[in-house]
N, C-alpha and C positions, 0 to 999 in steps of 0.2 A: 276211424270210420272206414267202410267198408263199400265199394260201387261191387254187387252183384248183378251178372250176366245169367241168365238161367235160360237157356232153350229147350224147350216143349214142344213136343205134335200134339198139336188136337186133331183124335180122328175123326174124320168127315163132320166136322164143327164142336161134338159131340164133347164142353165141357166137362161132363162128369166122366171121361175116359179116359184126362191127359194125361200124359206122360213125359216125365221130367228125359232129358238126353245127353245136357252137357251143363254145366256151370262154370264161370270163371269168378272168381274174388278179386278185386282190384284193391291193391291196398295203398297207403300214402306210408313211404317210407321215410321222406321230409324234404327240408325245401332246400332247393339248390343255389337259388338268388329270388333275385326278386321277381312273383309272381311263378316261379318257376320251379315243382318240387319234382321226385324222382319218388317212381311205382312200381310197386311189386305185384306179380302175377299167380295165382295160385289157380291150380286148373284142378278141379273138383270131378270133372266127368271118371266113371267108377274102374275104367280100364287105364287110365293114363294120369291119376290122383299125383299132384306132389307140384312142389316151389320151383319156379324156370328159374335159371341163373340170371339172366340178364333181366336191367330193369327200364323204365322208360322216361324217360325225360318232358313233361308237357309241363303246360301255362295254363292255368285254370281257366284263364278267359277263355278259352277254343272251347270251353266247353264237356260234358260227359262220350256225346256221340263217339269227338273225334280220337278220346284218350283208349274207350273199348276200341276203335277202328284201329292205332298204335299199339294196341295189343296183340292184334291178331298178328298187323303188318311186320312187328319191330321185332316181337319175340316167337315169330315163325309159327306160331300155334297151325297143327294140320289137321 
């Protein structure tokens, strides 16, 4: 299974105009203990395409939010 990230402008609200800008793929690499697996990042946006080396350690219970927030934070994404 797969947490997709997808950032979009819509211009001036203007649904039938949007335009995709960046995407990330979150992947589940497996579980490291209990409740506890290790994620792989893949950054989709079309100038900077390809797999980060390092992966991320969360607890499913924290949730979707804070695993894309450990994305951005843990594997430097700029």
């Amino acid at each position: 299974m797969v947490l997709r990230v997808i950032l979009q402008i819509v211009p001036h609200g203007d649904e039938d105009n949007i335009r995709e800008i960046g995407r990330l793929d979150i992947f589940n690499k497996g579980r490291i203990g209990f409740d506890e697996y290790e994620y792989g990042v893949i950054d989709l946006t079309p100038k900077q395409e390809g797999l980060f080396n390092k992966t991320i350690c969360h607890h499913r219970d924290h949730g979707a939010w804070i695993l894309v927030y450990r994305a951005f934070m843990d594997l430097d994404i700029q």
